[in-house]
C-alpha positions as CSV (number, residue, x, y, z in Angstrom):
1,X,-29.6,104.2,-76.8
2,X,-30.6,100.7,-75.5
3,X,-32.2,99.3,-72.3
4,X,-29.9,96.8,-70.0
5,X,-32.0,93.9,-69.4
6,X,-29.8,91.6,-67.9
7,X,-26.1,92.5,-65.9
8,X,-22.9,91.4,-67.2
9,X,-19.4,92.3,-66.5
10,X,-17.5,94.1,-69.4
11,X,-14.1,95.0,-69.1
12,X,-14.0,98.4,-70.7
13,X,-11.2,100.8,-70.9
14,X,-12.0,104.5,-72.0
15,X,-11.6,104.7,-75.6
16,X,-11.8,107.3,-78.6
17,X,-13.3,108.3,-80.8
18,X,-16.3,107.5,-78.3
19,X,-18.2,106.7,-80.9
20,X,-16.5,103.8,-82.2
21,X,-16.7,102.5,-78.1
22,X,-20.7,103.3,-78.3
23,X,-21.1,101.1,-81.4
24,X,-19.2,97.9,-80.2
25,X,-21.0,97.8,-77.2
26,X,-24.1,98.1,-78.8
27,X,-23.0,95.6,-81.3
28,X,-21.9,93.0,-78.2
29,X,-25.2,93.6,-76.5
30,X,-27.3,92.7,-79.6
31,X,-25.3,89.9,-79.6
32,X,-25.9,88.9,-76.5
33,X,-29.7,89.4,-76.6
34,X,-29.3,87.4,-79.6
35,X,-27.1,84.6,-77.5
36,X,-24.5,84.6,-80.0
37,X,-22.1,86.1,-77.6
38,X,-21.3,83.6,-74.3
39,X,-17.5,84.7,-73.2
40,X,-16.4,88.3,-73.7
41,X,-13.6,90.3,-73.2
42,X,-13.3,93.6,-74.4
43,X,-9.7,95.7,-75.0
44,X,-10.2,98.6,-77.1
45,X,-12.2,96.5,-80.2
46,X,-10.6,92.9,-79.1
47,X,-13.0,90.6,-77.9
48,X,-13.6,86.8,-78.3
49,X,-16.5,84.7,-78.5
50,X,-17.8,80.8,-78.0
51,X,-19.9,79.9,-80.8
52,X,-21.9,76.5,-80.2
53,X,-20.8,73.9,-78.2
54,X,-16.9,74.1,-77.9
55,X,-15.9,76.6,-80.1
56,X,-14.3,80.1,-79.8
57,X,-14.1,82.9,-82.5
58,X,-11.6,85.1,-83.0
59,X,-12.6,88.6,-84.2
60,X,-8.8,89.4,-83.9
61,X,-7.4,86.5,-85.2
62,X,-4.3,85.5,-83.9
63,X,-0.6,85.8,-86.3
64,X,1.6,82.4,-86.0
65,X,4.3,84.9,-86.9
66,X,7.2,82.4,-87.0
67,X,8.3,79.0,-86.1
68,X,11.3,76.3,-85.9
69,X,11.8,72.0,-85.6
70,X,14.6,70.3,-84.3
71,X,14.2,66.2,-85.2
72,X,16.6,63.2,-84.5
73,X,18.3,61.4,-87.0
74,X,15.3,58.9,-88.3
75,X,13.2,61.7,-88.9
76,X,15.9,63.4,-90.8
77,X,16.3,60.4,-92.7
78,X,11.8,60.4,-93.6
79,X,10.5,62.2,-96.4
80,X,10.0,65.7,-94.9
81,X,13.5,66.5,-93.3
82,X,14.0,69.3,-96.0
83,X,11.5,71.2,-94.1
84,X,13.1,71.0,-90.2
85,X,15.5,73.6,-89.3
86,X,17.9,71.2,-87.7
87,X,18.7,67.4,-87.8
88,X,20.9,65.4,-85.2
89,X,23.2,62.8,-85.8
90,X,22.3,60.7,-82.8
91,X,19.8,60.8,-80.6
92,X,22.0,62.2,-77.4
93,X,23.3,65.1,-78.8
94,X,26.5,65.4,-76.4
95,X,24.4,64.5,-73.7
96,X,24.6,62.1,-71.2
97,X,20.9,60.9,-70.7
98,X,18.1,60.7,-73.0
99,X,16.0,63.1,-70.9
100,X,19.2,65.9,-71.3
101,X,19.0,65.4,-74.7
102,X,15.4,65.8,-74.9
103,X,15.6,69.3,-72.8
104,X,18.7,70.9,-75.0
105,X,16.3,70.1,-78.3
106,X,13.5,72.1,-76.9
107,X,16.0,74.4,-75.6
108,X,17.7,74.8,-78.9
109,X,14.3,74.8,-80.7
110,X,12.6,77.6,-78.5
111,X,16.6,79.7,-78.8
112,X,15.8,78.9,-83.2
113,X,12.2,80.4,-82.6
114,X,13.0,83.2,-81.6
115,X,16.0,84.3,-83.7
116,X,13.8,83.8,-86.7
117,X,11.0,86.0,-85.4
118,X,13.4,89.0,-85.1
119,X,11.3,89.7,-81.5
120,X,13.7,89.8,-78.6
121,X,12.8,87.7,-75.6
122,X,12.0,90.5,-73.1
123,X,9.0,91.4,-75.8
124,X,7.6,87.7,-75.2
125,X,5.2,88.1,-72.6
126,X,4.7,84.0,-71.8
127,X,5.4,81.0,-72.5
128,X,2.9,77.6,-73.0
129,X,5.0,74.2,-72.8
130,X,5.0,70.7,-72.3
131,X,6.1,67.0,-73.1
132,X,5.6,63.4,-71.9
133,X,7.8,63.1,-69.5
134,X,6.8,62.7,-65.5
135,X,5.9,66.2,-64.2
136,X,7.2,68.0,-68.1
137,X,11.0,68.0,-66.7
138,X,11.9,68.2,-70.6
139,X,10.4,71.2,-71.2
140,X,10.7,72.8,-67.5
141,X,14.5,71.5,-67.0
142,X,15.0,72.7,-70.6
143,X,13.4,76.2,-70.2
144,X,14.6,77.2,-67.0
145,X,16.7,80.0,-68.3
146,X,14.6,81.6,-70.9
147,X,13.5,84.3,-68.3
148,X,9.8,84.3,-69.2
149,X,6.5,83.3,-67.4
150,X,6.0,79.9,-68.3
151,X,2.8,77.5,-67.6
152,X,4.0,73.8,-67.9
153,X,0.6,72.4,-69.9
154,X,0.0,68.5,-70.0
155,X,-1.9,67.0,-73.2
156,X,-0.1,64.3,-73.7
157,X,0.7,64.4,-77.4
158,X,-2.2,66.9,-77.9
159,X,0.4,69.4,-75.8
160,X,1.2,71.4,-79.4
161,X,-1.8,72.8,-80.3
162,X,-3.6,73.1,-76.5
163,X,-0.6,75.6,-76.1
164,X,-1.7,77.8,-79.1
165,X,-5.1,77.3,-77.9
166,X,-4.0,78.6,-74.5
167,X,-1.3,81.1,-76.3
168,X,-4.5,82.1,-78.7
169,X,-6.5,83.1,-76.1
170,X,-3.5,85.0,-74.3
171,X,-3.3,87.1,-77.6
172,X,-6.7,87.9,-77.7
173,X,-6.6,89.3,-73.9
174,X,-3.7,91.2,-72.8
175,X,-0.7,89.1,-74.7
176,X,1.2,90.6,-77.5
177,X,3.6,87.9,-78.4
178,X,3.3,84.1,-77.0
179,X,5.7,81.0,-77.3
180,X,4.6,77.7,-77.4
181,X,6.8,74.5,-77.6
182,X,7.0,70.9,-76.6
183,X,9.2,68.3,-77.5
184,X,9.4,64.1,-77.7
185,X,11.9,61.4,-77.4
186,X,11.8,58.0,-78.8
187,X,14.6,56.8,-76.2
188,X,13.5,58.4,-73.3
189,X,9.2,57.6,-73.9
190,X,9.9,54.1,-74.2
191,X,11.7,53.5,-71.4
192,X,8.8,55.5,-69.1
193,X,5.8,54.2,-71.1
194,X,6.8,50.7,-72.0
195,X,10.2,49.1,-72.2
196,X,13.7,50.0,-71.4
197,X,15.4,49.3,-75.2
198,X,18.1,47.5,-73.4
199,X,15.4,44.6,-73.4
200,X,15.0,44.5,-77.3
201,X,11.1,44.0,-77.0
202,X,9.2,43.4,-80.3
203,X,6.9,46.3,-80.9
204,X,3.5,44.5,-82.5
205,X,2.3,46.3,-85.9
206,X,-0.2,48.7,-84.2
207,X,2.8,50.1,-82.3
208,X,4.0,53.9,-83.3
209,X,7.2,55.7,-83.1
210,X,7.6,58.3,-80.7
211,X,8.8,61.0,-82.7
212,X,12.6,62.5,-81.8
213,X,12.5,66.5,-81.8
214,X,10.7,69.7,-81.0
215,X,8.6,72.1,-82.6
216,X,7.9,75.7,-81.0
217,X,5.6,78.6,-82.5
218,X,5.4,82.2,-81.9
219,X,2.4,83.8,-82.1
220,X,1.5,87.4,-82.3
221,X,-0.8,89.8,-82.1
222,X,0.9,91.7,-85.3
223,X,1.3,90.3,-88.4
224,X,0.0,89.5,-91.9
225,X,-0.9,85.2,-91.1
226,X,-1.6,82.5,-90.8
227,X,-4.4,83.2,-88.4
228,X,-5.8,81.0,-86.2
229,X,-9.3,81.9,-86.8
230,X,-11.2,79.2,-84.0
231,X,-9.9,76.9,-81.5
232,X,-11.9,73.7,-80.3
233,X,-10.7,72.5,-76.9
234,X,-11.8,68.9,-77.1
235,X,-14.0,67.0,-74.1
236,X,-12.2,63.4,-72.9
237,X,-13.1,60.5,-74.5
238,X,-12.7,56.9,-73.4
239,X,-13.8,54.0,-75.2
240,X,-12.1,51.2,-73.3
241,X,-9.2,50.4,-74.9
242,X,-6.6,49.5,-72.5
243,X,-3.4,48.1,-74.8
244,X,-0.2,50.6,-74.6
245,X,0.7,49.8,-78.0
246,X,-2.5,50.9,-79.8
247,X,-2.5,54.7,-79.4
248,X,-4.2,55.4,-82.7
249,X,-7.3,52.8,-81.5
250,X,-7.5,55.1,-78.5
251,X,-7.4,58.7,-79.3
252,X,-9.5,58.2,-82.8
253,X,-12.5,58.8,-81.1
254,X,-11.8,62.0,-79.6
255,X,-10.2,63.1,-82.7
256,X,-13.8,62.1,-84.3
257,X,-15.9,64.3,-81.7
258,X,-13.7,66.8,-81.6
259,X,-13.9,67.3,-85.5
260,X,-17.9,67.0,-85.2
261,X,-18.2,69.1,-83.0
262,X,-16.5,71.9,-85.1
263,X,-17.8,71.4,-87.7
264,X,-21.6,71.8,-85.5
265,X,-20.5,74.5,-84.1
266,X,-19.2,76.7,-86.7
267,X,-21.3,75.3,-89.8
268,X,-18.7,74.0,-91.7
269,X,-18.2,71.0,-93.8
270,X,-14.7,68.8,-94.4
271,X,-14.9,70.6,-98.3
272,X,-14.0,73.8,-96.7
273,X,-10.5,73.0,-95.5
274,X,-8.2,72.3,-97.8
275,X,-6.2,70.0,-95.3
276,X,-7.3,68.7,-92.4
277,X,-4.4,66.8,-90.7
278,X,-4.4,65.0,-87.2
279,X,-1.9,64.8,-85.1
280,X,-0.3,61.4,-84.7
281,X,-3.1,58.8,-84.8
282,X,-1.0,57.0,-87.5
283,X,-2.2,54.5,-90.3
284,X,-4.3,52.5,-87.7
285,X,-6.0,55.8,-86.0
286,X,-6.6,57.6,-89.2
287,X,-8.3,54.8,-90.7
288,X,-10.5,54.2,-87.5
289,X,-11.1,58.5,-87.9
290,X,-12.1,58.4,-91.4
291,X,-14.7,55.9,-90.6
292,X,-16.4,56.9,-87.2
293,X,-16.5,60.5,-89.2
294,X,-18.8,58.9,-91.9
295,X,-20.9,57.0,-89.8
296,X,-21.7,61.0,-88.7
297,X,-22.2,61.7,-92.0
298,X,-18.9,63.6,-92.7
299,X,-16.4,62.3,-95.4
300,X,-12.8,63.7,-94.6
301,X,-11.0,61.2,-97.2
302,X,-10.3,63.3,-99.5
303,X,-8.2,66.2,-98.0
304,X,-6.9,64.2,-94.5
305,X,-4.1,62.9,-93.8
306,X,-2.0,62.6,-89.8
307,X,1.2,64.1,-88.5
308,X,2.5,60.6,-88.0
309,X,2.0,59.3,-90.9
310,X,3.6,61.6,-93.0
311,X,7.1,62.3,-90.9
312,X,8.4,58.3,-92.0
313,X,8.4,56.3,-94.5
314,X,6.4,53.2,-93.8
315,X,8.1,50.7,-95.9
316,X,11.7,51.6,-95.8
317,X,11.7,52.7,-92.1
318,X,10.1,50.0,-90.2
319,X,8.3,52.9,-88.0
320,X,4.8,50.0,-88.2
321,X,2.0,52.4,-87.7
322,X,3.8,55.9,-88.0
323,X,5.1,58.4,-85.9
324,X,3.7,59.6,-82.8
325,X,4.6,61.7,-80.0
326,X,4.1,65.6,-78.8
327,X,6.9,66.2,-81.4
328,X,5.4,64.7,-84.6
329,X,2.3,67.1,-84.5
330,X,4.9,69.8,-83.4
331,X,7.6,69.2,-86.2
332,X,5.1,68.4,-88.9
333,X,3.6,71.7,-88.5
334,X,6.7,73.8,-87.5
335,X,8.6,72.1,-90.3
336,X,6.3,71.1,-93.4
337,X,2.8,72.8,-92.7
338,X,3.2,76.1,-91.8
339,X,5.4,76.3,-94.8
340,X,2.3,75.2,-97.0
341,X,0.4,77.6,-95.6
342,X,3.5,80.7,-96.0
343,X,3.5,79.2,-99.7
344,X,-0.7,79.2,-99.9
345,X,-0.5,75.9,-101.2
346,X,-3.1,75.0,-98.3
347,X,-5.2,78.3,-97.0
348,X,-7.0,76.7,-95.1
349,X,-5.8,74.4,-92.6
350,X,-8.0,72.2,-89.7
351,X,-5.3,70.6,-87.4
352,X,-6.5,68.4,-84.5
353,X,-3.9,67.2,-82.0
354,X,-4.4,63.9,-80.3
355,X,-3.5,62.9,-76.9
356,X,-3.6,59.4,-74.7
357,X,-4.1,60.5,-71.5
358,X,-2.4,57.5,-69.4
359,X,0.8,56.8,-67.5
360,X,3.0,53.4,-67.0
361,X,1.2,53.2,-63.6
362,X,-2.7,53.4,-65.1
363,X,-1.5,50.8,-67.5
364,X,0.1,48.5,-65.3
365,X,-3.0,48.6,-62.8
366,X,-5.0,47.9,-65.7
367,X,-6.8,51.1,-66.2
368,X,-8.2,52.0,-70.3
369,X,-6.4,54.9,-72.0
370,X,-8.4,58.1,-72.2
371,X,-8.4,60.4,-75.3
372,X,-8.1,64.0,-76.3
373,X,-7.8,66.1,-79.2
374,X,-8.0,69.8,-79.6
375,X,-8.9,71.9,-82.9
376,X,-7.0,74.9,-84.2
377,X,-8.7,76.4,-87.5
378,X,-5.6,77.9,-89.4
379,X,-6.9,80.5,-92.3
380,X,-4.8,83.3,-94.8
């Protein structure tokens, strides 16, 4: 028996053997006593928890049970397009408009998903998606059918992995199976972000390449791994810089707390990873990353690398400083990582999605571009 010294609300069901219920509470009220325990919710012997800062635990650590990639025809012509499930020929794909296009890839991408899981729709309880275009019409127009509860989510081109942070959660709680997708066009980004391509701009060296394609993940409940093992949710992070065509300048930074912060909060160093992979800061960001992280006394060199700069190949593809987009985290992992990790040629994976918070209208009226990055830890 124990004494109740301070109230909190538990959501218990009845459960048997009682004993078994009579030792995990005790075991989550030591834990709180001991403030280990912040954010609980209790199914049966389920229940998460924040450790540090940021971070949440995951005593039940979600399954990324399957996933699929669609990509456009540069990326199928870049270094990983053995790994994508499909690859177009052009970047309309019998479509009229870019923005069609863009909503039949994740429409296509989310149908692949699916199929490859074995799990019929009807046992998908919900669905996390989103893309860069104004109010997600990619992902909303191109979902519309699928029949399942959807919540449009808005990270810019952090949007992969805050939907299995969101879906991660759902599985913890009262989800058995979650989708998560989002998708990117090169065509249809530049003509709402900078240009219309009509105009033949020069793109300066710092600029990236919005990746072409879609990635989608299902994520279970059930299953023998990956696991995601810890999320990270990541805090905004401005550091002034206001120019369009330097996204790796302005997300870094929040890539860099981010990564601290997990590291802080779950007592881990960079060794313990055997990858940890950004999402598309590109050759400029990821050089910017790997030195704020040592000035904080953490040297990722070794094992890091970023989304968009292993999708193209700099030198023959003119793509200046790599890929970026909600689709080059998404395909990169969809495609080329989480076959890594199916292989266990990386066990352990630390995957930090990056996202510039802006619009064509805070850039015209001369606003800086806010960061984000959220943290998945990926584990066998």
């Amino acid at each position: 028996g124990f004494e109740i010294l301070h109230c909190y609300m538990l959501r218990i069901p009845i459960v048997a053997p009682l004993a078994t219920a009579i030792q995990k509470i005790a075991y989550i009220y030591q834990q709180i006593l001991t403030r280990k325990l912040k954010l609980i919710y209790y199914k049966g012997v389920d229940f998460l928890q924040k450790i540090g800062k940021q971070t949440i635990k995951f005593d039940n650590p979600p399954t990324i049970l399957e996933c699929a990639s669609i990509v456009g025809p540069k990326e199928s012509k870049g270094p990983l397009a053995k790994y994508f499930d499909q690859t177009l020929e052009d970047e309309f794909w019998g479509e009229k408009t870019w923005e069609k296009a863009e909503s039949k890839i994740i429409k296509e991408t989310v149908n692949t998903v699916i199929h490859k899981s074995g799990i019929s729709s009807d046992k998908i309880d919900c669905c996390f998606a989103g893309d860069l275009l104004n109010q997600c019409i990619s992902s909303s127009f191109g979902l519309r059918e699928i029949n399942l509860p959807f919540f449009g989510v808005f990270g810019a081109c952090s949007t992969f992995v805050e939907s299995m942070c969101l879906g991660s959660i759902c599985i913890e709680s009262f989800a058995e199976n979650v989708l998560c997708a989002t998708s990117s066009h090169f065509c249809s980004a530049e003509k709402q972000f900078r240009f219309p391509l009509e105009l033949g701009n020069q793109r300066p060296p710092t600029a990236q390449w919005t990746v072409t394609g879609s990635g989608a993940v299902i994520l279970s409940k059930n299953g023998q791994g990956p696991y995601i093992t810890h999320i990270t949710p990541g805090k905004i992070v401005d550091m002034g810089i206001k120019d369009a065509n330097n996204m790796g300048a302005a997300m870094a930074p929040a890539f860099a707390d981010t990564l601290v912060t997990h590291f802080l909060d779950t007592g881990r160093n960079p060794s313990y990873y055997d990858a940890i992979i950004s999402g598309d800061l590109g050759y400029i960001g990821k050089d910017i990353a790997i030195d704020i992280a040592k000035s904080q006394g953490y040297n990722i060199k070794p094992n890091y690398n970023d989304c968009g700069v292993l999708i193209f190949d700099k030198s023959s593809q003119d793509t200046h400083s790599g890929g970026s987009g909600c689709a080059c985290c998404g395909t990169v992992f969809s495609g080329y990582l989480f076959k890594q990790l199916k292989e266990k040629k990386i066990k352990k994976l630390l995957l930090i999605a990056t996202g510039a918070l802006m619009n064509s209208t805070s850039s015209q009226q001369g606003e800086s571009i806010p960061g984000v990055a959220h943290a998945i830890s990926i584990e066998l």
